[in-house]
C-alpha positions as CSV (number, residue, x, y, z in Angstrom):
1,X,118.9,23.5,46.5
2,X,120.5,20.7,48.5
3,X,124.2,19.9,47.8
4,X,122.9,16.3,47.4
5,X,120.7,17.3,44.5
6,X,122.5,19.4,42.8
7,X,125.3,16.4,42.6
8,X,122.9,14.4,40.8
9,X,121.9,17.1,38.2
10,X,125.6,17.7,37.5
11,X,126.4,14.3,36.8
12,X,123.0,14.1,34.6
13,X,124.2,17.0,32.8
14,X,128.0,15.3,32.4
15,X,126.0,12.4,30.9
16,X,124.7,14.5,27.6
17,X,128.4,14.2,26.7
18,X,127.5,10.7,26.4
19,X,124.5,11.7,23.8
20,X,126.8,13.8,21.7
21,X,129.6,11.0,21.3
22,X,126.3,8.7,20.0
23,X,125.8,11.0,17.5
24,X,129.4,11.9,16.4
25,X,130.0,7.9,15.9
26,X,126.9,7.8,13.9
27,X,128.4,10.5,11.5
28,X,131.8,8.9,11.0
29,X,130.3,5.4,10.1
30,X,127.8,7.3,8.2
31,X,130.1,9.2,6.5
32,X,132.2,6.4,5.5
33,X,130.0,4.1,4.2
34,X,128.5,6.7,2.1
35,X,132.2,7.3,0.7
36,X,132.8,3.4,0.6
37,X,130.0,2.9,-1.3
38,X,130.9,5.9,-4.3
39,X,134.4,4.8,-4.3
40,X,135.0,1.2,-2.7
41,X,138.5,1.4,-4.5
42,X,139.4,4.0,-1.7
43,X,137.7,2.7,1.2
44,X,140.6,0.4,2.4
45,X,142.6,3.2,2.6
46,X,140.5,5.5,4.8
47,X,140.0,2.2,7.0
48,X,142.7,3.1,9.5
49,X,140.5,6.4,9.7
50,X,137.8,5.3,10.3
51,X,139.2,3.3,13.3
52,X,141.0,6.3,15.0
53,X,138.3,8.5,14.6
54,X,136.0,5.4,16.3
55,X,138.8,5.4,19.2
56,X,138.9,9.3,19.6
57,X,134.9,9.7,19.8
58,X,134.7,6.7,22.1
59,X,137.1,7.4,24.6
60,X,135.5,11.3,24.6
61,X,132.2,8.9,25.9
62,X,134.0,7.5,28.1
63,X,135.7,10.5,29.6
64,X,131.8,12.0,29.9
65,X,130.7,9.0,31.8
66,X,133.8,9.0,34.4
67,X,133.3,12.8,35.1
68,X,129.3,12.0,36.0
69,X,130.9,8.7,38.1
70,X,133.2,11.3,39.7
71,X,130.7,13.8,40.5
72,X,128.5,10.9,42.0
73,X,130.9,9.3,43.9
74,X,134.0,11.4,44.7
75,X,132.6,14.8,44.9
């Protein structure tokens, strides 16, 4: 296999990350609307939550797509 090829199947690989971090955020927003909607009295407290888990999911994307940017251009 050339070098140059197997550089663009690592960075397609590094991009799944990207899939998985689609589907975690899915969960959490999931997840708290179904336990906003039981108990709404609660929901203002698990707000703050909801946004760090948002943050901590996001930047794990983000972190996928600059190791496949990496491997494309730096490597």
């Amino acid at each position: 296999m050339e070098a140059e090829a197997a550089k663009f199947l690592g960075a397609g690989l590094a991009c799944l990350g990207m899939a998985g971090t689609a589907l975690g955020l899915g969960n959490i927003f999931g997840s708290f609307l179904s336990g906003a909607l039981r108990n709404p009295s609660a929901a203002d407290a698990q707000f703050p939550r909801l946004i760090f888990g948002f943050a901590v999911t996001e930047a794990l994307g983000i972190f996928s797509l600059l190791v496949a940017l990496l491997l494309l251009f730096v490597v």
